[in-house]
KOLTITOR-463547 format. One line per 2 residues: number of its first residue (from 1); their letters; for each residue x, y, z of C-alpha. Coordinates in Angstrom, 3 decimals. Layout:
% KOLTITOR-463547
NUM = a = X:Y:Z ~ ...
This chain:
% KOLTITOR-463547
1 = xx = 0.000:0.000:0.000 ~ 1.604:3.211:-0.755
3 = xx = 2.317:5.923:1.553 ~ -0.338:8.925:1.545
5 = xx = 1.285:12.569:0.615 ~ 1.144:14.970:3.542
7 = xx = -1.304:16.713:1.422 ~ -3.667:14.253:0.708
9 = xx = -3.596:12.921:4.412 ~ -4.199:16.650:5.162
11 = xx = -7.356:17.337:3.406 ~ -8.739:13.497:4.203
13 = xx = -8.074:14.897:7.801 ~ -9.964:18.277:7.180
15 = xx = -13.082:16.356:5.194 ~ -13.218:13.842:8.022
17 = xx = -13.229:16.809:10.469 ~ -15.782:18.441:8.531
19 = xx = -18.056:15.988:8.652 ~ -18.102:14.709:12.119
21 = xx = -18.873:18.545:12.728 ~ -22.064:18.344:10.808
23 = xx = -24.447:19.040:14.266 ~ -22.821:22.257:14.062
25 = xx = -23.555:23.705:10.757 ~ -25.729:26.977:11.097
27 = xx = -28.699:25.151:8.959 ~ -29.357:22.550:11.063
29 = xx = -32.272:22.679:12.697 ~ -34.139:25.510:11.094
31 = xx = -37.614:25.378:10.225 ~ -38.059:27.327:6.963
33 = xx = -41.930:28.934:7.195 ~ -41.791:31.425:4.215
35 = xx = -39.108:30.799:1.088 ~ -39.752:33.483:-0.904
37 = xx = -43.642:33.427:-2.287 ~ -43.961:29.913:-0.753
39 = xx = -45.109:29.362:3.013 ~ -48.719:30.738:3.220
41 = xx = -49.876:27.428:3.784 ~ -47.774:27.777:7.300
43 = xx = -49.917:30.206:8.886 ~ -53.423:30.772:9.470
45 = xx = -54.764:34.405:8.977 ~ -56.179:36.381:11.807
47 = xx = -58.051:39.810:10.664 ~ -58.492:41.483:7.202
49 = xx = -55.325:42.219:5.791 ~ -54.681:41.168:2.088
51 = xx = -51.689:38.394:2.237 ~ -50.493:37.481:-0.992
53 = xx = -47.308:35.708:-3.157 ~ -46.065:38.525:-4.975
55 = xx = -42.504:39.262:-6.479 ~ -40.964:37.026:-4.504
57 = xx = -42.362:37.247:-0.998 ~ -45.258:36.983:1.025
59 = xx = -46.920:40.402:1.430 ~ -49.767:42.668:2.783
61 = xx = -50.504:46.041:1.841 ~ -54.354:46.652:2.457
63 = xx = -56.970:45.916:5.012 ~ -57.495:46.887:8.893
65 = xx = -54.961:44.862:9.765 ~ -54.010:41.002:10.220
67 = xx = -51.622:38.488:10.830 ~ -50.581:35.747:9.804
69 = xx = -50.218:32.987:12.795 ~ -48.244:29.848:13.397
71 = xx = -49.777:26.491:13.543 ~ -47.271:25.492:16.087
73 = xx = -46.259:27.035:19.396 ~ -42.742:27.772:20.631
75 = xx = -41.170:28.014:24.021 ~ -37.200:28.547:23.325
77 = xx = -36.413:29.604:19.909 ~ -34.517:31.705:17.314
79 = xx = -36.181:33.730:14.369 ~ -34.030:34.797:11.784
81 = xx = -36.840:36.738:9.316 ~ -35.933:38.843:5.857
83 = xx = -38.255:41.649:5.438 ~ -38.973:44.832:3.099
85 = xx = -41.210:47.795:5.013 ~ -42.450:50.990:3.885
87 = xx = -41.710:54.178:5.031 ~ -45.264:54.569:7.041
89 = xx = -45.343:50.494:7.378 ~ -46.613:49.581:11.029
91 = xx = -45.563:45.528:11.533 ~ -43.765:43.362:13.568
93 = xx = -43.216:39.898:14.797 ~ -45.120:38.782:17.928
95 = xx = -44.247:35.528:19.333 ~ -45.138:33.377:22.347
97 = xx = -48.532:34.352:21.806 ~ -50.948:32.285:24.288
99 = xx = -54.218:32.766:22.199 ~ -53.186:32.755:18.655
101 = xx = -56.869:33.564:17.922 ~ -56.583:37.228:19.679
103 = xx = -53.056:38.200:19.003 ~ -52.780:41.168:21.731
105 = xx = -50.504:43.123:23.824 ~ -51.576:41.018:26.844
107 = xx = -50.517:37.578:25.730 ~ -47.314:38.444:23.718
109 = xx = -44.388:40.199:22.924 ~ -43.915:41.850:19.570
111 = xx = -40.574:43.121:17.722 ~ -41.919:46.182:16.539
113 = xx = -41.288:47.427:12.986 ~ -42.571:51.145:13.069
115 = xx = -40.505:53.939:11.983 ~ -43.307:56.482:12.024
117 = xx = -43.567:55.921:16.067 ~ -41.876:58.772:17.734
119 = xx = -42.427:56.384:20.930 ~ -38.606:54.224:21.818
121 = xx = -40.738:51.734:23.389 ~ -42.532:51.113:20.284
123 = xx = -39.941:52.054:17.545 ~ -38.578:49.696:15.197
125 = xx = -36.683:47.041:16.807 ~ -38.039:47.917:20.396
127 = xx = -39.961:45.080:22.412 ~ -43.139:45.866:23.237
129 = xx = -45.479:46.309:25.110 ~ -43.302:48.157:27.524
131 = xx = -40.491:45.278:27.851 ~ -38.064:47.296:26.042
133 = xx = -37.406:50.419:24.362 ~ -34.804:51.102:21.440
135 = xx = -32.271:54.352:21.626 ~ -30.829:55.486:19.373
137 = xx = -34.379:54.130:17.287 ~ -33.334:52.324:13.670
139 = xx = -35.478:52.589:10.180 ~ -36.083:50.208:8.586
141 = xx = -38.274:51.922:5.637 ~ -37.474:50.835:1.878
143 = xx = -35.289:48.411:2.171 ~ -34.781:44.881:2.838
145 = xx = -34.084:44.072:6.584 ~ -32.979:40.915:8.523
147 = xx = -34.808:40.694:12.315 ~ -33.246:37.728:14.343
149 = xx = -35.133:37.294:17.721 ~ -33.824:35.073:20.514
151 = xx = -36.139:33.837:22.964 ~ -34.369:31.338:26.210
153 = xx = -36.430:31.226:29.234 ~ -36.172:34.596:30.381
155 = xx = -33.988:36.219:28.055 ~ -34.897:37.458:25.180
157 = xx = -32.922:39.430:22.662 ~ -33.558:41.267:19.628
159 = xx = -30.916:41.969:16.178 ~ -31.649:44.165:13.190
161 = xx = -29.610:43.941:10.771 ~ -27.127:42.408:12.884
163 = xx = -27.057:45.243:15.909 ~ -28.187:44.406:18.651
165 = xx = -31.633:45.990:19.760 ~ -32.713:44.960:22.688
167 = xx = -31.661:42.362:25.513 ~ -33.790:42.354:28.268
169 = xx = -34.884:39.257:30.769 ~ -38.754:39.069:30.811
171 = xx = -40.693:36.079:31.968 ~ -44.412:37.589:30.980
173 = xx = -44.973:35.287:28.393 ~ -43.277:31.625:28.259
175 = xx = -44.465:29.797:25.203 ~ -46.841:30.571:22.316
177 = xx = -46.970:31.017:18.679 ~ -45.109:33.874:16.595
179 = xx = -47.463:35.954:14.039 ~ -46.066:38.200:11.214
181 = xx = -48.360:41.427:11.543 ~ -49.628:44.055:9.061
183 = xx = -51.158:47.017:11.266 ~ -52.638:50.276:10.242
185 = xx = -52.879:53.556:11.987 ~ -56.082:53.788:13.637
187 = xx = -58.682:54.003:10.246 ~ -55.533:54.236:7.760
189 = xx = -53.740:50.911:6.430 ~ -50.040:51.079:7.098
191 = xx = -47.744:50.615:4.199 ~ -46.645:47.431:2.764
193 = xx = -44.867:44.936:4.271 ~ -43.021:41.961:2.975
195 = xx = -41.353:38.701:4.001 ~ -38.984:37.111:1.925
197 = xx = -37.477:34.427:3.957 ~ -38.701:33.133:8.029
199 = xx = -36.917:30.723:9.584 ~ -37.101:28.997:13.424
201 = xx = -35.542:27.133:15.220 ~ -36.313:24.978:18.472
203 = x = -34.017:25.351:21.206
């Protein structure tokens, strides 16, 4: 049998390193809900607003307002969530929501998207309601975004576009399902908002 070349014995050292590191690669794990225009069929709708495929996403732009809901609930969990907002768009991602039938400010938390809202408790990327406010507050209008919410126990943490938001311990709410929203401001629709890509994953 001939000898193996240092080189060769070096990269069938780094493949076999590679893969007994598999548990450890950043996709495992992750539960895709929306890929692009696919995922509707991963949520049920709560309220009036008009979720659609369109150019790529899964989007709302009309109506009262809405959500759309989880079928499953979550305790522990990461979000990682792509999204495009208006300007005047009033959104965000509430998660362990007890009653997924009556999404509310009593039996969740929400990542608030909401660049119109003077308010830092209720800007975009503060935790509401009243867990955690945002300073300097972010936009977020007309462009794409990436949210990334981590929820352990009591500690919950919030990343837009990679900075770091908010990290707060709370223990209101312990397990639930997560809702994309599209709100309005009070009779006015907010402006459009779009989700390209929504991923979870279990802890």
């Amino acid at each position: 049998m001939k000898r193996l070349s240092r080189v060769t014995l070096g990269l069938l050292i780094v493949a076999i390193t590679i893969a007994g590191c598999g548990h450890l690669l950043p996709s495992q794990g992750w539960i895709t809900l929306i890929d692009g225009d696919k995922g509707l069929e991963n949520f049920n709708r709560i309220g009036d607003a008009n979720w659609r495929a369109e150019g790529g996403a899964i989007m709302a732009d009309k109506g009262k307002g809405g959500y759309l809901v989880s079928k499953n609930a979550y305790k522990d969990f990461e979000i990682r969530a792509e999204f495009w907002a208006d300007h005047t768009t009033n959104s965000g991602i509430r998660f362990r929501a007890s009653d997924p039938n009556k999404l509310n400010s009593t039996n969740s938390y929400e990542a608030n998207i909401y660049d119109l809202r003077a308010d830092p408790l209720y800007g975009t990327g503060a935790l509401s309601p009243d867990v955690a406010m945002v300073n300097p507050m972010p936009k977020a209008g007309g462009k794409w975004n990436v949210f990334e919410i981590y929820a352990k126990g009591s500690q919950l943490t919030v990343k837009l576009n990679g900075a770091v938001t908010v990290s707060v311990q709370d223990s209101k709410h312990a397990s639930g399902a997560i809702a994309l929203q599209f709100g309005n401001h009070g009779k006015e629709p907010g402006g459009a908002i779009k989700w390209r890509k929504v991923q979870i994953r279990p802890l």
